[in-house]
Every structure is written in C-alpha cells, then in structure tokens.
C-alpha positions as CSV (number, residue, x, y, z in Angstrom):
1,X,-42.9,-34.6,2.6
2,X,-39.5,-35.4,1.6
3,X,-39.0,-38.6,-1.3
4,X,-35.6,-40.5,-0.7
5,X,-33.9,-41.1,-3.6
6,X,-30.8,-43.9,-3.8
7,X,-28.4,-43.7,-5.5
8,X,-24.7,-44.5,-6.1
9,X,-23.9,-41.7,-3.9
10,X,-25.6,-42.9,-0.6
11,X,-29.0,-41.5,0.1
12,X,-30.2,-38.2,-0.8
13,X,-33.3,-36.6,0.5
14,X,-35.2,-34.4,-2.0
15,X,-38.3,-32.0,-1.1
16,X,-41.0,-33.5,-3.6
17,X,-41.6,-30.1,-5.0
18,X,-37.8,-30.7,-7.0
19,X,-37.9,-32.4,-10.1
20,X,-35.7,-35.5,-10.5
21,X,-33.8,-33.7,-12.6
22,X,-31.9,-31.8,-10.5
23,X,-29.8,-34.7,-10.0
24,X,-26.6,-35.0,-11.9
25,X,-25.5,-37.9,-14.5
26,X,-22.4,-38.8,-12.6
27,X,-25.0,-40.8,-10.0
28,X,-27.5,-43.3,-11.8
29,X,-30.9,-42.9,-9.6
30,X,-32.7,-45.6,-8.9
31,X,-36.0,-43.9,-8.4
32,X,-37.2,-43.3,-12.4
33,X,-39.5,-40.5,-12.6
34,X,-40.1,-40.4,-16.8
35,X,-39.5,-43.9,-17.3
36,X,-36.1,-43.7,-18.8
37,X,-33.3,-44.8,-16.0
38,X,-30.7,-43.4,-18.2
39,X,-31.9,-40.0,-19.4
40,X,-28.6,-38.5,-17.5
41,X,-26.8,-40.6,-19.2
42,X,-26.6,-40.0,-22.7
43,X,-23.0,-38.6,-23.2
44,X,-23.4,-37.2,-26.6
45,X,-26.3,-35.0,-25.4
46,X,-24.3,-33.6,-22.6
47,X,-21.6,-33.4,-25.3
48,X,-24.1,-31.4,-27.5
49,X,-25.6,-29.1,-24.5
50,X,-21.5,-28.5,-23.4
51,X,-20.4,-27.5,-26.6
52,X,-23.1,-25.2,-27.2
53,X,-22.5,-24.0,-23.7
54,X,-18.9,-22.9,-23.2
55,X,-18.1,-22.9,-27.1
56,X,-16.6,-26.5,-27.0
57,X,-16.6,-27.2,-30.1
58,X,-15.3,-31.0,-30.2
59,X,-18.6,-31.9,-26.8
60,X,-15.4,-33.2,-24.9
61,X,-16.1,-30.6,-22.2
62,X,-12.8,-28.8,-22.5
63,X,-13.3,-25.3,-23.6
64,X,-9.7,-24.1,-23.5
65,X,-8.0,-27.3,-24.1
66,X,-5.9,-27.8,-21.2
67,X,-7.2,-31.5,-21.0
68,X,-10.1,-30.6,-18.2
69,X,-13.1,-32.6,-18.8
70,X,-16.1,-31.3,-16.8
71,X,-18.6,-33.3,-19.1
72,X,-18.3,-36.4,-16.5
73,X,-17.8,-36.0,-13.1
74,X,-15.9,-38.4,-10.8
75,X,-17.5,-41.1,-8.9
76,X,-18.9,-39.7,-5.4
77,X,-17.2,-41.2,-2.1
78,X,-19.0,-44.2,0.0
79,X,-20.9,-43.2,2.7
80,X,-21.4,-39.1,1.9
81,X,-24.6,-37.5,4.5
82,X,-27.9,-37.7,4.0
83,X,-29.0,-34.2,3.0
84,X,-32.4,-32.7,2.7
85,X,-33.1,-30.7,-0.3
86,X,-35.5,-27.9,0.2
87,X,-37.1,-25.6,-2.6
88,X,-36.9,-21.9,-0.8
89,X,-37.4,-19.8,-3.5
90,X,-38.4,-20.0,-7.4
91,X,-34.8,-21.2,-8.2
92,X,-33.4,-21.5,-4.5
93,X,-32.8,-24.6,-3.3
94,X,-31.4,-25.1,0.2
95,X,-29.3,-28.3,1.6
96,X,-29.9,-28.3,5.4
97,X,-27.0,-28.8,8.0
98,X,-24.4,-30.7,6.0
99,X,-22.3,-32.3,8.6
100,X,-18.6,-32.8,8.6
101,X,-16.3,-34.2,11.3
102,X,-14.7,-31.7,13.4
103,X,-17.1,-28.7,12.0
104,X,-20.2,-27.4,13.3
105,X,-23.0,-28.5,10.6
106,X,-23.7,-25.9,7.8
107,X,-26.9,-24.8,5.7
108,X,-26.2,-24.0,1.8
109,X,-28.5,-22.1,0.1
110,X,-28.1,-22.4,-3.8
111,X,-29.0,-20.4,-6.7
112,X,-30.2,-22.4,-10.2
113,X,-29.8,-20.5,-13.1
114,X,-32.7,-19.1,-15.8
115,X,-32.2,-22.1,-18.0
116,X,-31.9,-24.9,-15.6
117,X,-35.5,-26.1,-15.9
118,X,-36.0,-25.7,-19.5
119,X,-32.7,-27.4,-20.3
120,X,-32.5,-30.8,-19.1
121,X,-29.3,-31.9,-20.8
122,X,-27.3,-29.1,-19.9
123,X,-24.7,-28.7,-17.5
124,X,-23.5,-25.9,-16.1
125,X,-20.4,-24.1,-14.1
126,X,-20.3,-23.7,-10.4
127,X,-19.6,-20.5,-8.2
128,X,-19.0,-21.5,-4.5
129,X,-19.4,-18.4,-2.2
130,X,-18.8,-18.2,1.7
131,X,-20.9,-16.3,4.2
132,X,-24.0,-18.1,2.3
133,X,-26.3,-16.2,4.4
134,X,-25.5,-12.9,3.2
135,X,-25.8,-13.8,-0.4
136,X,-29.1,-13.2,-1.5
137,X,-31.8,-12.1,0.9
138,X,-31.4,-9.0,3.3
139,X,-33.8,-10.4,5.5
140,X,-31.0,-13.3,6.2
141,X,-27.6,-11.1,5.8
142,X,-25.6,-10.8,8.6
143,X,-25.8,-6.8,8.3
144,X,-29.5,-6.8,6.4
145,X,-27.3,-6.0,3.7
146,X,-27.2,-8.8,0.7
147,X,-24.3,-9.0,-1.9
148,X,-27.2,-9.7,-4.6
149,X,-25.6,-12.1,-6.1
150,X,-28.8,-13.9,-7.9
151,X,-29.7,-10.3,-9.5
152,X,-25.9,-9.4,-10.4
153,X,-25.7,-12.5,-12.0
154,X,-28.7,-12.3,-13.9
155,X,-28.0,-9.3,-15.8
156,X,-24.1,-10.7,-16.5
157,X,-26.5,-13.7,-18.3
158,X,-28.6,-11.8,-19.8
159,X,-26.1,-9.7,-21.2
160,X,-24.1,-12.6,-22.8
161,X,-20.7,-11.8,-20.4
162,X,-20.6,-14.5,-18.0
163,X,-22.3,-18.0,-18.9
164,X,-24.8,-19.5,-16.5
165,X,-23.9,-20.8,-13.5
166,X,-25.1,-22.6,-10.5
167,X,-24.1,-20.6,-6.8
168,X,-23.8,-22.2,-4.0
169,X,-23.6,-20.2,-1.2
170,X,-21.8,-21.8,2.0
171,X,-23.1,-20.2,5.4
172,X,-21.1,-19.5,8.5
173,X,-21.3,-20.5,11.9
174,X,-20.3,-19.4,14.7
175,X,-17.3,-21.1,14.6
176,X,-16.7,-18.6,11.5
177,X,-13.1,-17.2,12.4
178,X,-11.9,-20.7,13.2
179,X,-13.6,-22.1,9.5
180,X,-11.5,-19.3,7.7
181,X,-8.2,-19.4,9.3
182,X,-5.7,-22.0,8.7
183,X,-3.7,-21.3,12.3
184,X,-4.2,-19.6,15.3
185,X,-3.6,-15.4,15.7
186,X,-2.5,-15.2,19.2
187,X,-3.3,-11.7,19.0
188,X,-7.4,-13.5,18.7
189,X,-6.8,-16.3,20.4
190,X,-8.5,-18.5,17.9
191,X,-8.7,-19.8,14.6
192,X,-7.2,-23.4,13.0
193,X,-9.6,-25.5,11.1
194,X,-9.5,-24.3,7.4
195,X,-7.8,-27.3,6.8
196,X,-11.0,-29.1,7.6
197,X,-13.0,-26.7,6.0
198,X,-11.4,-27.0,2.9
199,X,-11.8,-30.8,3.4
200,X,-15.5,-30.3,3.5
201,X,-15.7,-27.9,0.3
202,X,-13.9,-31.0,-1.2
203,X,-14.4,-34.1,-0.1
204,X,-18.2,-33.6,0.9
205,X,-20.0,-30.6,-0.1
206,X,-18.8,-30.4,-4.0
207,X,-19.5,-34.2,-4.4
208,X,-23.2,-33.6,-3.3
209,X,-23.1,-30.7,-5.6
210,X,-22.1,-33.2,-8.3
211,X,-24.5,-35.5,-7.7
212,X,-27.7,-33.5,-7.2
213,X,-27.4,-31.3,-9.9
214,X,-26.3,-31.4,-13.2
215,X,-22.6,-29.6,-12.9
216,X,-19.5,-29.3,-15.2
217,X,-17.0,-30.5,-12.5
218,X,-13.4,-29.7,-13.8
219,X,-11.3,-26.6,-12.1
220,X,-12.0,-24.6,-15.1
221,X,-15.2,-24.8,-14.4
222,X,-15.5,-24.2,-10.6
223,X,-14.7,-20.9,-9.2
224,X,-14.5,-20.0,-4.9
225,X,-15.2,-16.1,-3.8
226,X,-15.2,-14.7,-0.2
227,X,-14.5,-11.8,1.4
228,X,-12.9,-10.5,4.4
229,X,-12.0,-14.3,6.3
230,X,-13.8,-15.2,3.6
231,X,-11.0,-14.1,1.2
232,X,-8.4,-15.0,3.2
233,X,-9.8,-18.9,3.3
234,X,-10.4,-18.6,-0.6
235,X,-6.4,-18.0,-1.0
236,X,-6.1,-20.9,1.2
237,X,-7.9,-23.1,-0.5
238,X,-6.7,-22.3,-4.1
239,X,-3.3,-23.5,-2.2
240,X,-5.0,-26.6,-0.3
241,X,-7.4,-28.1,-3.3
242,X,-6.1,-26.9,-6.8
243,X,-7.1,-29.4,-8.9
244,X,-10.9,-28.6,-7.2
245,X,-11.2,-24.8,-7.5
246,X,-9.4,-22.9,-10.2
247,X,-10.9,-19.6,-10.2
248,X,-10.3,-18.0,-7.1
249,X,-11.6,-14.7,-5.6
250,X,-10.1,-12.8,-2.8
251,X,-12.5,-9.7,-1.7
252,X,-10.9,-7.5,1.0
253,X,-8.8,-10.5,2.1
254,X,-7.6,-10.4,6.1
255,X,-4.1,-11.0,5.3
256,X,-3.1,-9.6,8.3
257,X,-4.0,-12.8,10.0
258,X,-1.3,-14.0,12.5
259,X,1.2,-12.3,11.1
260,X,0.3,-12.4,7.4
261,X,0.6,-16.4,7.6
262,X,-1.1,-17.4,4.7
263,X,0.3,-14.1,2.8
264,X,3.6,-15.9,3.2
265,X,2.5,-19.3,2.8
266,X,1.3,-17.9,-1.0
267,X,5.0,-16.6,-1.4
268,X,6.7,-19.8,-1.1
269,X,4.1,-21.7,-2.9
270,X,5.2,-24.5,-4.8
271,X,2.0,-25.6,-6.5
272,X,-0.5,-25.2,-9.6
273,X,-1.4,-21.8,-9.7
274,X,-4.8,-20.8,-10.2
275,X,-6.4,-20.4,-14.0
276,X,-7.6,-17.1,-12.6
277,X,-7.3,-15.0,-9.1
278,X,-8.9,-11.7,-8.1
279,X,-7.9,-9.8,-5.3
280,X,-9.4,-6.7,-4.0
281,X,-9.1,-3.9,-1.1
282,X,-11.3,-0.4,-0.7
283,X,-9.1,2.4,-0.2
284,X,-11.0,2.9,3.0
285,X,-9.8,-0.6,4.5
286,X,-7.4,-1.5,7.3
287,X,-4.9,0.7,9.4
288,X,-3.3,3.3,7.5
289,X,0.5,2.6,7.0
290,X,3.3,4.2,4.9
291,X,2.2,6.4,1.6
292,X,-1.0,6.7,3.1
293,X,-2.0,3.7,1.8
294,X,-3.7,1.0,4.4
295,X,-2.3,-2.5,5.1
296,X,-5.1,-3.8,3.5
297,X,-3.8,-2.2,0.4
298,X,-0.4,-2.7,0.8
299,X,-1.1,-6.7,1.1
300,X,-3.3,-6.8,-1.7
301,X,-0.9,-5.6,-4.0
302,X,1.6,-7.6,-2.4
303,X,-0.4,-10.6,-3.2
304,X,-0.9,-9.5,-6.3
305,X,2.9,-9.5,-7.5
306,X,3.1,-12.9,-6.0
307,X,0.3,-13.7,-8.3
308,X,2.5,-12.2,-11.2
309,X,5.7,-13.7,-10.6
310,X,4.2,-17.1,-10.7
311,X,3.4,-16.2,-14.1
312,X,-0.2,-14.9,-14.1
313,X,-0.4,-12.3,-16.2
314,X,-2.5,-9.4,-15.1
315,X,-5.4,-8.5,-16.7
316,X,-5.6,-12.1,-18.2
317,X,-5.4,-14.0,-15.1
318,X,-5.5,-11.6,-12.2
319,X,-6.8,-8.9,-11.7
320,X,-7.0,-6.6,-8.6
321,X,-8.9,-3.6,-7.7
322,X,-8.4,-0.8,-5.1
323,X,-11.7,1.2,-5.1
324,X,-11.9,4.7,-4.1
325,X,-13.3,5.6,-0.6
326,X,-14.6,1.8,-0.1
327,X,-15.0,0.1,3.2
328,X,-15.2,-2.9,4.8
329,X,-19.1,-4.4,4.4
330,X,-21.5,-5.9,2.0
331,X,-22.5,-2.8,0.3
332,X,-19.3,-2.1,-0.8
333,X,-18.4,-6.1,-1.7
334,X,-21.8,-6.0,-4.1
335,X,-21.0,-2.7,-5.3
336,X,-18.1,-4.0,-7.4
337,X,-19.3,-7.6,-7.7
338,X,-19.9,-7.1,-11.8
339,X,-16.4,-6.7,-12.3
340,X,-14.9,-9.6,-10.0
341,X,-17.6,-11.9,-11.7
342,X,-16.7,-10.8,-15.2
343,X,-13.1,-11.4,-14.8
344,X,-13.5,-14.4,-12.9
345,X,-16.3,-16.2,-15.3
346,X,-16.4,-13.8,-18.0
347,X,-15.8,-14.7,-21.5
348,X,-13.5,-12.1,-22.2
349,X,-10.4,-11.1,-20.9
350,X,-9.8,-7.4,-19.2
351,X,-6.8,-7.6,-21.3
352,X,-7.7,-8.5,-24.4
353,X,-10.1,-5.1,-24.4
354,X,-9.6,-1.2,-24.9
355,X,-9.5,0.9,-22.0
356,X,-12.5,2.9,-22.5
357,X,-11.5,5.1,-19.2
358,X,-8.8,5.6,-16.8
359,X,-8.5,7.9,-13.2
360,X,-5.1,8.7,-11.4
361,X,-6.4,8.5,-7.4
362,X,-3.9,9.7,-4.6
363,X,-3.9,8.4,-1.9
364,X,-2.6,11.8,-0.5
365,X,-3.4,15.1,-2.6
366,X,-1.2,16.5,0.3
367,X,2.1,15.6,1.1
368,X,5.2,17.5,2.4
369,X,8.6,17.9,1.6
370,X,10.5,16.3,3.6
371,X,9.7,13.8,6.8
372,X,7.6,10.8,7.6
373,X,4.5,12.5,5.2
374,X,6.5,13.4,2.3
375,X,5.4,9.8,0.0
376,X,1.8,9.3,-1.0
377,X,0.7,6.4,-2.9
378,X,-1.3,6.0,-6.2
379,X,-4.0,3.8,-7.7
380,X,-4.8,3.6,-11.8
381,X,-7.7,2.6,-12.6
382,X,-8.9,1.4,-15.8
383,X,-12.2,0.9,-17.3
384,X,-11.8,-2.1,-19.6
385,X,-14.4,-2.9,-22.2
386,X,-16.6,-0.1,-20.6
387,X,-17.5,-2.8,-17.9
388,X,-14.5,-4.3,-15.8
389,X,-12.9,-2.1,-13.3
390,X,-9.2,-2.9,-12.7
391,X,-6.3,-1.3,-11.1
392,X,-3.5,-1.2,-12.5
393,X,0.6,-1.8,-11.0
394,X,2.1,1.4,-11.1
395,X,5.2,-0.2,-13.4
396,X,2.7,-0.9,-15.9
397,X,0.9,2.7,-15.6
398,X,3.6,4.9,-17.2
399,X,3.3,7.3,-14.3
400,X,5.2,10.6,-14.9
401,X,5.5,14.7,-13.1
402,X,5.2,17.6,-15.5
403,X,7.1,18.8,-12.4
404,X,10.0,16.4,-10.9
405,X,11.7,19.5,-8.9
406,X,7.9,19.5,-7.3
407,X,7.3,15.9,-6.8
408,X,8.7,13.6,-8.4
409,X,7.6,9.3,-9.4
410,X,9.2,6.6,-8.4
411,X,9.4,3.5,-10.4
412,X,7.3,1.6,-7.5
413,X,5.1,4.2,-8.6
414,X,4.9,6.1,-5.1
415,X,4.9,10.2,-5.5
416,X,7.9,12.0,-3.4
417,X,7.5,15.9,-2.2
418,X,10.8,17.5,-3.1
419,X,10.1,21.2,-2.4
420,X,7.1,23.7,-2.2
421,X,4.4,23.9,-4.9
422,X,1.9,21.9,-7.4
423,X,3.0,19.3,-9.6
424,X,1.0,17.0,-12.0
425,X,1.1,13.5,-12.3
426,X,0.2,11.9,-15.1
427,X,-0.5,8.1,-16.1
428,X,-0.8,6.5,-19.8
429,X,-2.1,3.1,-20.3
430,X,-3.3,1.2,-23.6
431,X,-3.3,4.7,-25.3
432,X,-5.8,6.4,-22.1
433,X,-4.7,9.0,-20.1
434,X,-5.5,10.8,-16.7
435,X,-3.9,13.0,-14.3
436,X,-4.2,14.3,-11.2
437,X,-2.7,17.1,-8.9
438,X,-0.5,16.7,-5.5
439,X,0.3,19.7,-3.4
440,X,3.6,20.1,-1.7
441,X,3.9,21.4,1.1
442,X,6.9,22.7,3.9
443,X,5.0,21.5,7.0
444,X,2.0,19.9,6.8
445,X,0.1,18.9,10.2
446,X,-3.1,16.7,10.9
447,X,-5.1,17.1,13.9
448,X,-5.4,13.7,16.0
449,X,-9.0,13.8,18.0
450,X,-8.6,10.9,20.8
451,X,-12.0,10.5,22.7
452,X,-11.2,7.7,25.7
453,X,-13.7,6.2,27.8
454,X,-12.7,5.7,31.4
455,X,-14.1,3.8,34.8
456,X,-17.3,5.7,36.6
457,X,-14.5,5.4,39.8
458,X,-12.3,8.4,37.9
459,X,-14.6,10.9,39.4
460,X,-14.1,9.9,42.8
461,X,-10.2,9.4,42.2
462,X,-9.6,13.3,41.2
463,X,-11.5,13.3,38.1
464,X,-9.2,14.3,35.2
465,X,-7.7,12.9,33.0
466,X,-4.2,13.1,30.6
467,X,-1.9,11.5,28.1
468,X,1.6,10.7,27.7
469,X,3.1,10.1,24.8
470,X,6.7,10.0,22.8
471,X,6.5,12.9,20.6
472,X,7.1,17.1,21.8
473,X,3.5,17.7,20.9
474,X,2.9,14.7,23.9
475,X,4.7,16.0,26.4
476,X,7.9,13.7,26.0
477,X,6.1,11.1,28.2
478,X,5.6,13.6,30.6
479,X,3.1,12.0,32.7
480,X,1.0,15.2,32.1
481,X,2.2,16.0,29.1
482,X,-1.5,16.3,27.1
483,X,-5.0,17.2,29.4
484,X,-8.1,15.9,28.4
485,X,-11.4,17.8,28.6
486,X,-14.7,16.2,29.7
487,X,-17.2,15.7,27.4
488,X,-19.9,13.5,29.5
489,X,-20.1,11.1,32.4
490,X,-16.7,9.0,31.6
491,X,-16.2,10.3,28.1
492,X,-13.2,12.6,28.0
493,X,-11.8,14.1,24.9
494,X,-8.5,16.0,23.2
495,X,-7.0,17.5,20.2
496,X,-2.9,17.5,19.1
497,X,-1.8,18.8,15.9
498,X,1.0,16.5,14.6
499,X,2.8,16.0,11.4
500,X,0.6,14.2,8.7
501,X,2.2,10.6,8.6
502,X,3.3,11.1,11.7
503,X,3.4,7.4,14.4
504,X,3.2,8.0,17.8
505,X,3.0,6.1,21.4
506,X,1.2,6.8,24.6
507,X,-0.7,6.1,27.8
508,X,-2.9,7.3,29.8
509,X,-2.6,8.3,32.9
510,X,-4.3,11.1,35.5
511,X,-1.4,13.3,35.5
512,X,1.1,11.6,37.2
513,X,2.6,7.7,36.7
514,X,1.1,6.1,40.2
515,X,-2.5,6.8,38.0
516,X,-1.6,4.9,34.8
517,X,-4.2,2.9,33.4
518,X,-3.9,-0.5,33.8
519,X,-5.6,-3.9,32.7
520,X,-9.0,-4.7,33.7
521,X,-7.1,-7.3,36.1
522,X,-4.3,-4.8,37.5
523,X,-1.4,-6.1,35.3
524,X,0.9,-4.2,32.8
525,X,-0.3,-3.1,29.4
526,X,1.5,-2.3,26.2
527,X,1.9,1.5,24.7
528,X,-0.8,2.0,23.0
529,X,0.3,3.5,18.9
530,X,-1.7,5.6,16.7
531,X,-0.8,7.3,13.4
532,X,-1.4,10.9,12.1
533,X,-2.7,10.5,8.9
534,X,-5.5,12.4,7.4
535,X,-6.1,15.8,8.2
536,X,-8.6,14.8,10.5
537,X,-7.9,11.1,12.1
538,X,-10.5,10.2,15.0
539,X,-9.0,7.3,17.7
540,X,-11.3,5.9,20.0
541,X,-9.8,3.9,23.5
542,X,-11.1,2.9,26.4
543,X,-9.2,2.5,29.7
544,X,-9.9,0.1,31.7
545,X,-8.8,0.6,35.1
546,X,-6.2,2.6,36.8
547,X,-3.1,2.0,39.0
548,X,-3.9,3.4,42.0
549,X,-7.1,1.0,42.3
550,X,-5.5,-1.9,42.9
C-alpha cells in the first residue's frame, strides 16, 4: 500500500517498504517519520557528508571550483506528476509511467548505491542512462542481453575509481526513434521530438530525482549515457540542457541520422561545452566507407575533433574509443562500459596517467598500390592506468613506415600502398610503442557474395534470375551481364570478384530490361550500391516484384 507524502514538490507516492529518507533536502516533507521535520535540512551535515564525498574540502559542494554548487538543489516546479515509487530490487527502486505532454509515459528504474542506506546525510552524483530497460536485468533487456550497469559500477566503487552514484535508467517506448531524434530522416519517415524529450529529462524527471532522493544537482555532478539513438539524443541534449548535464556519453552514436543533422548541428555550436564527452564506435559498426573504415567510425572521430577544437582536451575531457571487431548490441556496449564510466565519473584523468599498453590496429592489413583500395585506416589504442581504454588521433600517435617506398603515413594518419611488398608501421605515444604490418599488393580483389530473395511468381515467369551492374565484372549494365544460381525455393545466389574498395551499382533483372525488378507497387526504384571491401563481403536484397507483372 502506497503512503502519500506532500511536499513542496506536489505529491509524491512512496511504496511503504522505502524509507522517508529517500527523499531529498531540497523538498521539506510534511509527513515526519523520526520526529525531526528538518533532518534534511541541516546544511553543514550535507557540507560534511559532500566534502568527504567528492574531496570538497571547504562542504560548499564544489569539488573543482568552477562555482557549481550541487550541495542545494533548486526549488522543484509547481504542479510536477504524481509518481509512484516502487522498491523492485534490494537497491532498485522504480518510478512508474512518468507522464509528459506530447510523450508516451515512461517507467524509470533506478539503481541506489552501497552506501545510500547507511548514510543518511550524504548525497550523491547522478548517472542518467536511456534504454532503462536494458540496464540491469536480462530478463527485461530488449535483446535478454543487460549492459550490467549495477555490477560494473559496483566494482568501479569498490575499487575507489568512480565515486557512488545513483543511476537512473530512463526506458523507451515505442515511440523510441521519435524520443532520440531531434528531426525527421525522410529516408525513415519518422522521428522529431527530442526536443520534448530533453524537456522531460529536464523540466520533469530530474526534478523528481531531486526531490526523492538525496542528489548533488549541479552539471558537474550529473552525467547522460546512451547508445546507438541513445547516443545520438545524449549529444543532443549536451547541446539542448548544458547547464543540466555536463558529462555526456555518446556510445555508438547514429550520426548518420537525416543526413548527419545533429553531427552538424555540434559543428556550429555556439554554447557551453560539456565538462567531459565520450564518444565511441566498434570497428564492426556501420557501412564500410573510404580506408576501410565504417561511417560509424568516420563520424565518431569526426565528432571527436569537433570536441577538440572547442577546446576539450583529449584524454582530459574527451575521450573516444574505436574497439577492435565490435558490433552494434549490448554485449559489446557493456563490454567496454569500465572505461566510458572511468572517464566520465572517474577521479582520475586518462591523461594525467602512464600508458601501461598500446596496439597499432589496421583497419586493412591488405591494401594495394594503386586504386580505390590502396588507403587503409588505423586505430591506437592506449591502455591508460592499466584500466581506461582510449584511442588515440593519429596526429597525436607519432605514426611512422620503416618502409615509406612500401607504404607510406600520412599526417591524417591514413596508410598509402606505394608499390609491392611489406612495410611496418609504427606508433609512439607517452614513451609506449607498437607496430603492426600492412601488405602491399599490385592487384588485390575481394569476392562479393549477393544472395537475393525474389517473388514465388519467378518460377512461373522463366525462372532465372541476373544482375546488372556498372562495373566490367557486371556486365556494363548488360541486362545479363551476371547469372544467379538457385539455391532454394526463391533464394538465388552469386559470386563476382572485384577490386577490394571497390563501389559498385546494379539491378536486378531476369536477363533482359522488360524483367527489372520493380517496387512492391509497380513504380521505379533507385540502383541499388554495394561496396567491395573485405575479402569476403556478404550483401543480402530482396526484390520485390518484377516489371513484367504489372
């Protein structure tokens, strides 16, 4: 049975099993559990508990003494939700479907830390986190797959790196691509309302935060991590709210959205930048584009030199990681989550440690010598502190060839083939080393395997089935020009050799141009592209009608 408790920020339902003192000082219950009204209230107590806290040494609640108090928080709004509090878990707590005008009501599931029982006066940090759901139970992820946040977390405690903090973990809905985006993608034909997302995160959910529990408020003190929309909404937000959330985290962000809108809005961004910003992108991510580096990549680091010409200082506040053979899903975004918590709430600085490690990573251990495969990117990654995995801008990795008549090294640190052969490259940072070997070649192919899917009607229409395309090895757009081989009932299958790197377009058709697919409805549809670019690449289409069925 739930208690009401009223207080200055409207009325707040509580599960009875919560203790009173959940709720933070900056609201004044009027409901006195312990017979003291004020409790909360005592300022040089929370001075005492911050100081010991976050190393604050005058209890002003302004650790780095950029005049950010978090030891009071502001005054909540008039007329915020009523919320129900619900204990789900020895120290989760979950609010159930906050409202917000225009938005599709949200749970938020939120993690307490070890301390938060036994240390009443204290008040701690807050880490927002979207895709609540797939936080901390696999039983609840989207994928059954949990970032394991509570348990990462933990051990950073435990370990002294990161300080405690509180999590709150914002589910989707399934109005999710619309939440994350700030404008449409005609290419998805949805998306628009971060704007009032990030109005929620601010006017709404964060002063309910406040109020129930006992929070340090200031940006210094209040970080926001996504990934995928996630991260895109996260950089949108640090540019929408940031005097709310300084410490920003962008995990595989999808900054290819509508035309890499927000990517742009970020370049031309006149405002505060934030105390500290992570971006990150598996090498496995995204299409694959020049230097055999992915667009997911490419943006990233694209982002991240934004980040760096506004005067954030990598290492101290950014940091960016491109890990090796990563892809695109929870596994992968809690396999690196140590690091993009100790940079974003760790008390040291990546680039105030030794590099205890580094690794040189091609993107390409093949290239050729000339042509559209001849460039392959590089990654540096560093091991800082033994803990915190970085990678590093090539201009700062003092890449090098033992062999420049080989391959030589660019100063945007991308790796040319000049002629046949071997070559070395090395990389020096912070008195660490590492190398690694490319291979030049004269002519170096990749085989392209399409598989299509066509209509159950193709059998009765003549039953085969080809490609056209604009390259030689695709028959010039010869309606004919490539022949497919069955492989089941409407799954049809071919192999091309083609120079590694190489873009290409095509069609399909069933050998001649009055049988070229077509639209489900009948109408017109683009050349579809594709790209040569590992020595296996697999493309998977399906057509879904053809011309002369119409």
């Amino acid at each position: 049975m739930a208690t009401q408790l009223t207080s200055s920020c409207g009325s707040i339902a509580a599960a009875s099993l919560l203790a009173i003192s959940l709720q933070g000082s900056s609201c004044s219950s009027d409901t006195d559990t312990d017979g003291d009204a004020d409790a909360d209230a005592d300022a040089d107590a929370d001075a005492d508990a911050d100081a010991d806290a976050d190393g604050d040494a005058d209890g002003d609640g302004d650790a780095d003494g950029d005049g950010d108090s978090d030891t009071t928080c502001d005054p909540p709004p008039d007329g915020l939700p009523e919320v129900t509090v619900e204990r789900i878990g020895e120290r989760l707590v979950r609010f159930e479907a906050v409202p917000f005008p225009g938005l599709v009501p949200r749970d938020v599931t939120i993690y307490l830390p070890p301390s938060y029982e036994s240390e009443p006066e204290r008040r701690y940090p807050v880490l927002y986190m979207h895709d609540g759901q797939n936080l901390f139970d696999p039983a609840k992820a989207a994928f059954g797959v949990a970032w394991e946040v509570d348990e990462t977390l933990d051990a950073l405690e435990a370990a002294g790196e990161v300080e405690e903090h509180i999590v709150v973990g914002v589910h989707n809905t399934e109005d999710r691509i619309a939440d994350y985006t700030p404008d449409a993608d005609p290419d998805i034909g949805s998306g628009g309302k971060a704007d009032l997302y990030c109005a929620f995160l601010t006017d709404v959910l964060k002063p309910i935060v406040d109020s129930t529990f006992r929070t340090r408020c200031g940006r210094s003190s209040t970080a926001l991590v996504g990934s995928s929309l996630g991260g895109l909404v996260s950089l949108h937000v640090a540019m929408c709210a940031p005097e709310t959330f300084g410490l920003i985290g962008a995990v595989s962000p999808s900054l290819w959205w509508n035309d890499r809108s927000v990517l742009e809005a970020f370049r031309s961004y006149p405002g505060e930048a934030p105390e500290r910003l992570w971006l990150d992108c598996g090498s496995a991510e995204g299409d694959l584009g020049e230097h055999f580096m992915t667009d997911c990549v490419a943006d990233v680091r694209e982002a991240r030199d934004v980040a760096i010409g506004m005067g954030l200082a990598f290492g101290d506040r950014v940091g960016a990681l491109e890990p090796m053979g990563a892809v695109h899903d929870e596994a992968a975004w809690a396999e690196r989550l140590d690091s993009i918590l100790r940079f974003l709430l760790g008390r040291d600085r990546p680039a105030d440690q030794a590099v205890t490690s580094l690794e040189l990573h091609l993107y390409s251990e093949r290239i050729a010598a000339s042509g559209p495969s001849s460039t392959t990117a590089v990654a540096v990654e560093a091991l800082h502190g033994g803990r915190t995995r970085l990678t590093w801008p090539s201009e700062e990795a003092g890449l090098a060839s033992r062999s420049p008549d080989v391959a030589s090294v660019g100063s945007d640190g991308i790796v040319s083939g000049v002629s046949e052969g071997s070559a070395v490259i090395e990389a020096a940072l912070r008195g660490a080393t590492a190398e690694a070997t490319v291979e030049v070649q004269g002519d170096l192919a990749c085989t392209v395997e399409l598989s299509v899917t066509v209509p159950e009607i193709t059998d009765g229409l003549g039953g085969t089935v080809s490609l056209a395309g604009d390259r030689p090895e695709l028959g010039g757009w010869d309606a004919a020009g490539l022949s497919f081989a069955r492989l089941g009932s409407t799954l049809w299958v071919a192999t091309v050799d083609l120079p590694c790197g190489a873009a290409f377009e095509y069609k399909y058709t069933r050998g001649d141009w009055d049988t070229v697919e077509k639209a489900a409805d009948g109408s017109e549809i683009a050349n579809r592209s594709g790209q040569a670019v590992f020595e296996l690449t697999i493309i998977d289409d399906t057509v879904e009608s053809w011309a002369d069925q119409w």
